[in-house]
C-alpha positions as CSV (number, residue, x, y, z in Angstrom):
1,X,9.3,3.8,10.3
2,X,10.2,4.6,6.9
3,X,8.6,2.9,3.7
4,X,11.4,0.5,3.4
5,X,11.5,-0.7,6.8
6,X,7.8,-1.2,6.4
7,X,8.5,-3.3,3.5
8,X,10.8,-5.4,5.4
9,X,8.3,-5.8,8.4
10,X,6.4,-7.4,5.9
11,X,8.3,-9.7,4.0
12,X,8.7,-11.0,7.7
13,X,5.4,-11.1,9.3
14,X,3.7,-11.6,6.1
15,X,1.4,-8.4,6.3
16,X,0.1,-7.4,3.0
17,X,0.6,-4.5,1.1
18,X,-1.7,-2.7,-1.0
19,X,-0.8,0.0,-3.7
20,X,-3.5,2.1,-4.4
21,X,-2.4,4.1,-7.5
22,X,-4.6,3.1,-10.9
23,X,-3.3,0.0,-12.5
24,X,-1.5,1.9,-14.9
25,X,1.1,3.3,-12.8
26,X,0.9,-0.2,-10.6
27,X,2.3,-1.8,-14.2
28,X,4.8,0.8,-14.7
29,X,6.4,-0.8,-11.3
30,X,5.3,-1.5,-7.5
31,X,7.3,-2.5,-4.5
32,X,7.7,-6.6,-4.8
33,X,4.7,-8.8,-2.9
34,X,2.5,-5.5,-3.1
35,X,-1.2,-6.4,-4.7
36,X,-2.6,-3.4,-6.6
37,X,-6.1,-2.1,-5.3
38,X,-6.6,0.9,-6.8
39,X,-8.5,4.0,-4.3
40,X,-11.7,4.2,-6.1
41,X,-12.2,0.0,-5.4
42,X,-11.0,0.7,-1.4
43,X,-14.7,1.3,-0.8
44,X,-15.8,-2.0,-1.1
45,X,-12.1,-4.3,-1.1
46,X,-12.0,-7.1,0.9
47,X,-8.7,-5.7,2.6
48,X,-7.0,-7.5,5.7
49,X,-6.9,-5.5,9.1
50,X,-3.2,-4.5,9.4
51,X,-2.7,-3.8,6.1
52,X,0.2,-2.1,4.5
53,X,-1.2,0.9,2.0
54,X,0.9,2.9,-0.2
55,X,1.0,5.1,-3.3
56,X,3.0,7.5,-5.3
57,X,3.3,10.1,-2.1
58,X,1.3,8.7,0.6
59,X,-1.4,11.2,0.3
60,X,-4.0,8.7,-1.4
61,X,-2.7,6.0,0.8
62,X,-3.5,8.3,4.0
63,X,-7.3,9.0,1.8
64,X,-7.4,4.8,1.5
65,X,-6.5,4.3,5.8
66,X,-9.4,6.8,6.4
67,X,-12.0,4.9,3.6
68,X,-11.3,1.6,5.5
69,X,-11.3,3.1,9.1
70,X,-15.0,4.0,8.6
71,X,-15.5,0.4,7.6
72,X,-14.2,0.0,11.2
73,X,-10.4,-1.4,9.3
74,X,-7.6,-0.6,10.6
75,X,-5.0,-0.4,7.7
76,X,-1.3,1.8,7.8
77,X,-0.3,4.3,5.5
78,X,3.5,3.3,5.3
79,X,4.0,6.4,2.3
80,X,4.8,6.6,-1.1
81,X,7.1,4.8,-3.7
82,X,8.8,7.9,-4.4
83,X,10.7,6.7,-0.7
84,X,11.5,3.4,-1.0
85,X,14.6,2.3,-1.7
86,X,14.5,-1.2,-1.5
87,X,15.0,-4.0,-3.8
88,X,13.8,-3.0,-7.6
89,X,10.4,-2.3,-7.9
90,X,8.8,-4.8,-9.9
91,X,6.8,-4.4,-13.2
């Protein structure tokens, strides 16, 4: 599945989505619905099993699926922003 059919998925099913770059760059704009958790607070977030985790590439997304998988949470690392082509990205 690709980043933007994730995104859809979600908007249905009402899975979140968690962007895990630093605040900074969640400001600058994130995919609509998506609640910023940045990778160094993954540790110890309160995150829903299921989850939808994403980031600039996907490469600290994939880092954040691993974190909560040895918290025994199963999260998906649907990619990076610089893929999605849905609706504007929101600031």
């Amino acid at each position: 599945m690709t980043i933007d059919e994730y995104v859809a998925k979600a908007k249905e099913d009402g899975t979140p989505i968690i962007d895990v770059r630093p605040p900074e760059m969640y400001a600058e704009g994130h995919i609509p619905g998506a609640v910023n958790i940045p990778l160094a607070k993954i540790p110890e977030a309160e995150i829903k099993p299921g989850s939808y985790l994403y980031c600039v590439t996907g490469y600290h997304a994939g880092l954040a699926k691993e974190d909560l998988a040895k918290r025994g949470i199963a999260a998906e690392d649907i990619g990076g922003i610089e893929n999605y082509t849905g609706p504007e990205a929101t600031a």
